[in-house]
N, C-alpha and C positions, 0 to 999 in steps of 0.2 A: 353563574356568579361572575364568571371573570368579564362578558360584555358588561354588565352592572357595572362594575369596576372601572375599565374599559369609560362609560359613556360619565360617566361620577369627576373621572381625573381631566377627559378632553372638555365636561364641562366647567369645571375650577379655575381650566387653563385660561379659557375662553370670556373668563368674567373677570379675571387680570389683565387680559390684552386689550380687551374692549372700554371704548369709555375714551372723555379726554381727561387725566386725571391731572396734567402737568399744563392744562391750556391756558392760554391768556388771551383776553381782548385784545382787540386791535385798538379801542380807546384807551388802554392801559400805556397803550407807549408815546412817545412824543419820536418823531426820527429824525435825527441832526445830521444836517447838510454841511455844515459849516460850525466852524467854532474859531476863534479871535482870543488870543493870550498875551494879556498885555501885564507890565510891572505896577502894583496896585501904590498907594501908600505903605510907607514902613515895608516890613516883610512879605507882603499879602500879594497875592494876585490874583487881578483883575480879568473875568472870564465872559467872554458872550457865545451863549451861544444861539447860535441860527437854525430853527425849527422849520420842518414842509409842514404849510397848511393845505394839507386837502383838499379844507372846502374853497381855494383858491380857484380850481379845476369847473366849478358849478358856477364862478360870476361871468359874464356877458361884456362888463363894461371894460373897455377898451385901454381907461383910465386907473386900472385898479391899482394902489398904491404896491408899493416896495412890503411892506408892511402886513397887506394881505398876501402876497406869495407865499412871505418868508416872515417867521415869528422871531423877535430876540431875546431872552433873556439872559440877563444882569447879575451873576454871584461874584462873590471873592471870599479868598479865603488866603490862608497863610500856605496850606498845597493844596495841588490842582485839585486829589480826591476830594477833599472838606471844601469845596468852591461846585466841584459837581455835584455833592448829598442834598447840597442846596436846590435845587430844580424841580425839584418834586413840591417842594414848599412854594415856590414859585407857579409853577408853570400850570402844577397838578398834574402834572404823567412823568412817567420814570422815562430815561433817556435812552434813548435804543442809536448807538454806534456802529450798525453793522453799514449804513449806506452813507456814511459821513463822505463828500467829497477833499476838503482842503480844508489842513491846520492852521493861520495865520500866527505870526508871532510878529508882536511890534518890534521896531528894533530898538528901543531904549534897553527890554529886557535882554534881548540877543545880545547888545553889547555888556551889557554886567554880569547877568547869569548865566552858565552852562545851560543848553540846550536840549542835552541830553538828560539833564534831571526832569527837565521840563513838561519833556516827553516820555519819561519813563513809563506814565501811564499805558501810551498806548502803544508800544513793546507789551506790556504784562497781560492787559485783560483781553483776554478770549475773545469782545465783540469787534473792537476796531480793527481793519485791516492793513495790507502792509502796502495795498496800493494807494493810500491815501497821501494826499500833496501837500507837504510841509512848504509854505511859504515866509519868507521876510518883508514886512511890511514898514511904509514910512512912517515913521512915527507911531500913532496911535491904531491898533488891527482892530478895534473895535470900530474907528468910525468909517471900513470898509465894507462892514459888513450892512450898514445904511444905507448903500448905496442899491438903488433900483436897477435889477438886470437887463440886460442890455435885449437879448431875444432869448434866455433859457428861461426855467420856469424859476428858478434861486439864484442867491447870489453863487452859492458852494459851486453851483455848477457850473455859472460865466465862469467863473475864476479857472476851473478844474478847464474848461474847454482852451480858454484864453493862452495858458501857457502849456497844454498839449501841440494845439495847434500853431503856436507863435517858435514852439522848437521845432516843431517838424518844419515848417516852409519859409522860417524866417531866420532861424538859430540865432535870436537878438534874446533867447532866454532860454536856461536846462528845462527840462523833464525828471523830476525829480523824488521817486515813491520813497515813502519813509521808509522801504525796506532797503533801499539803495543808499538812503542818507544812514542811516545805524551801520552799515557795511564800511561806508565810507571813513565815518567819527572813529572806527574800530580799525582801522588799517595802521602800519606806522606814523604815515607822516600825518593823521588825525585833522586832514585838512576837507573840507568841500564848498562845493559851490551852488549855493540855493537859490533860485529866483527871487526876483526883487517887484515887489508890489509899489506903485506909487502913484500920482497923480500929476497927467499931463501938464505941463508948462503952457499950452498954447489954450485945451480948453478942459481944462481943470477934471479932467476923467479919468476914471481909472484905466492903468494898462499894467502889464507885469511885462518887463523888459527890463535885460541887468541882470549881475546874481550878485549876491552878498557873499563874499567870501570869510568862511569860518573856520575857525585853526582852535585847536583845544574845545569845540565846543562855545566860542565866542565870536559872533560876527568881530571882522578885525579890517574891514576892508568893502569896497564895493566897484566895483568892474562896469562900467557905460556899455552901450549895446554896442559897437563897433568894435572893444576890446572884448565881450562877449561872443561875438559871433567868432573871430579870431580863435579864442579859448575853445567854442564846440569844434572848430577843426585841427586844433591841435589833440585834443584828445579823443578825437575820430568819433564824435555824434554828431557833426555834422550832416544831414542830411539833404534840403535841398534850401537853396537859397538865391538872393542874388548880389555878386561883389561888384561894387559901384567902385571907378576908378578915374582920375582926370586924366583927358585926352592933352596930345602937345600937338601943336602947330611946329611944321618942321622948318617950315620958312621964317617964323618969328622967333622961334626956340621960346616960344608963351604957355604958360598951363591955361587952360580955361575950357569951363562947360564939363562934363560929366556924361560918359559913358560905362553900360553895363552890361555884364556877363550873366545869363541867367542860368547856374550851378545843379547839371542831372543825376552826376556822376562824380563820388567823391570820395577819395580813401587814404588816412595817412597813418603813421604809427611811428614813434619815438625811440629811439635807442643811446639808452644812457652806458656809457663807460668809464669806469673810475682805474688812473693811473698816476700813481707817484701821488696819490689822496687828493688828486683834482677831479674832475668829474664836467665829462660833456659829454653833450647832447646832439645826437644828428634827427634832425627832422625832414622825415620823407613825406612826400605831399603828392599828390596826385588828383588835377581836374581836368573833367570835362564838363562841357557848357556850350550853349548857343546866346547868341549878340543877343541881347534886350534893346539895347538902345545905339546907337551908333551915330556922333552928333558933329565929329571932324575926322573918321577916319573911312579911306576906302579902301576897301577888301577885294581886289580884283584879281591878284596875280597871289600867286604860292606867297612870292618876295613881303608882299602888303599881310597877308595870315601871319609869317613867321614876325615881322617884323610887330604887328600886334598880338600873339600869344607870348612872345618876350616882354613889352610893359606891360600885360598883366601881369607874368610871371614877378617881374621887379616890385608894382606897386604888391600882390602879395606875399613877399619874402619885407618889405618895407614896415606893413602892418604886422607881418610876425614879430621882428625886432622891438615894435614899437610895443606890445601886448606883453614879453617877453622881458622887458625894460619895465613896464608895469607890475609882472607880478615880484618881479625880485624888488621893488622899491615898497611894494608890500609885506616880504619878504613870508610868504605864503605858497607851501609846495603843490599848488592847485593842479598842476600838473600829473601830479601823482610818479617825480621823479625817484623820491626815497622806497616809493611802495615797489616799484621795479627791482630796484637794488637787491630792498630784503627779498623778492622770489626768487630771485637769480642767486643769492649770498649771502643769508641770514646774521652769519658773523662778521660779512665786512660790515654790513647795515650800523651792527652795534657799533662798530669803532666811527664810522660815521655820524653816528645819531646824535650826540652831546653839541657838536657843532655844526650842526646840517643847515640852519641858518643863516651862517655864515657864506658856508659854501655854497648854498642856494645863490646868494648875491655875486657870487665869481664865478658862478656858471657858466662856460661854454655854450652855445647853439652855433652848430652848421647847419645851413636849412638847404634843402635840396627839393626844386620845385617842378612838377611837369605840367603845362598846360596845353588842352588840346582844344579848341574851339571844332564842334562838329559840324555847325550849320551858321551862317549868317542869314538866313530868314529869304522871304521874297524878295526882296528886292535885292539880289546881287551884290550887298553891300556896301552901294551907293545911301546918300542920305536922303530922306524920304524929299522930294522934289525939287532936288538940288538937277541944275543942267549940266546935260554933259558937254564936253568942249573938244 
């Protein structure tokens, strides 16, 4: 009786585990690469979102539109969820958020509405992830997402690539996972700095370079790539880069022409101290680099290095002041001066806090800079087919 028993219960077991009882088609979903949140009429907002087409993958022609890559559609709603129940009615497949690359937010909305509401969504639901890349866009993020990629298969993905890669070897823009921007929004001084989407001056393309800087949850400001790149090495994400600086003629005491330092090796980190309720800052720096370019100086003797690792030294201590001078006229702690404070001193923080904008503007910086050039290249330092005398 008891194998009976026995073969009765391992078969019952076996008819509940067996089977897909929870399956879903793979045509049941639509999967979003991209999504574009812009400020609609009245209270509403304005949603695109950007679908992988598949059957993209099967065409031949060489010429195939923006359009066959990448799907978009068009909801709005008064919140984001009642603007995405919409899609289905649309599109005809329910939305699948687990492979989404990059958020877009226009920034009309950025500058009126909290961001953080915005995106409350995808904080909450289970499918969206936290490596996804919130960007700020010019004006309208919907009409970015029209645009034909450049060499990935979606737009979600140039973009997701563009400012991966534009911070790691060019730091003219952050790297920025929503998991890092909610960290940031949630700190005291509730400031950050998001990349900035926009469209080239010279030939009307898209690039992300810049960040938008946001205080409360509100873009409130926006930083150029020079005072960007500055910004990743004061907050030590700089990684590699190159610092372009002008060269001087010693016999004419003339600026002119432009030499650069190509950056392998790079490490700083900021110390804030508050005394008699004033508060500064020394900033330690530390590069190494080999010559890019070398267009009026020669580098022959020890005397020729020290004398050019000092103006670089100068022109980067020049562009810190000047970045420096930028964000206190923004008066935005992008720095992340006050978040220091409060981990070192929770309760001075508070007596701080009420008027930390103020003191932000009267801040102190000592910058303290080491420059070490490792190589000037083949040619000995001379410029490239310049005679010797």
């Amino acid at each position: 009786m008891k194998p009976l028993c026995s073969f009765l219960a391992s078969f019952l077991i076996l008819c509940l585990l067996s089977g897909c009882w929870d399956n879903n088609e793979l045509d049941e979903y639509g999967y979003v690469q991209a999504i574009s949140i812009d400020q609609g009429e009245g209270d509403f907002i304005d949603i695109t979102t950007h679908f992988y087409n598949p059957s993209s993958k099967m065409q031949t022609d060489v010429t195939t539109s923006a359009a066959a890559r990448g799907i978009n559609i068009r909801t709005t709603g008064e919140t984001f969820f009642e603007a995405m129940r919409e899609i289905p009615t649309k599109f005809g497949r329910k939305a699948k958020w687990d492979h989404m690359r990059v958020i877009i937010i226009g920034e009309k909305l950025a500058r009126t509405l909290n961001i953080r509401e915005v995106l409350d969504f995808f904080s909450r639901d289970h499918e969206p992830r936290g490596t996804i890349l919130p960007i700020i866009a010019e004006k309208s993020a919907a009409d970015f997402l029209d645009i034909k990629p450049f060499i990935e298969q979606t737009i979600g993905q140039q973009y997701r690539k563009m400012e991966t890669t534009g911070s790691l070897y060019s730091a003219k823009t952050s790297n920025l996972p929503l998991y890092d921007l909610a960290i940031q929004l949630s700190s005291p001084s509730k400031t950050s700095a998001m990349p900035y989407l926009h469209k080239n001056k010279l030939d009307k393309k898209a690039a992300i370079s810049g960040v938008a800087l946001i205080q409360d949850g509100k873009m409130v400001g926006l930083l150029k790539e020079k005072d960007t790149e500055t910004l990743m090495m004061l907050t030590d994400r700089y990684k590699y880069g190159v610092f372009e600086f002008p060269c001087m003629n010693n016999e004419k005491k003339q600026i002119y022409n432009k030499e650069s330092l190509e950056i392998v090796n790079f490490n700083s980190h900021l110390v804030a101290n508050v005394k008699n309720d004033k508060v500064t800052v020394d900033v330690h720096m530390s590069i190494e680099g080999t010559t890019g370019e070398l267009r009026c100086s020669d580098l022959k003797t020890k005397q020729d290095m020290e004398r050019f690792e000092q103006m670089i030294k100068e022109q980067v201590e020049h562009q810190i002041q000047h970045t420096i001078r930028t964000i206190k006229a923004k008066k935005v702690d992008v720095l992340g001066i006050g978040n220091q404070i409060y981990r070192k001193n929770p309760k001075l923080w508070k007596q701080l806090e009420p008027d930390w904008t103020d003191k932000l503007t009267q801040m102190q910086f000592q910058t303290h800079v080491q420059v070490h050039v490792l190589s000037t290249g083949m040619n000995a330092g001379t410029i490239f087919g310049k005679k010797e005398h």
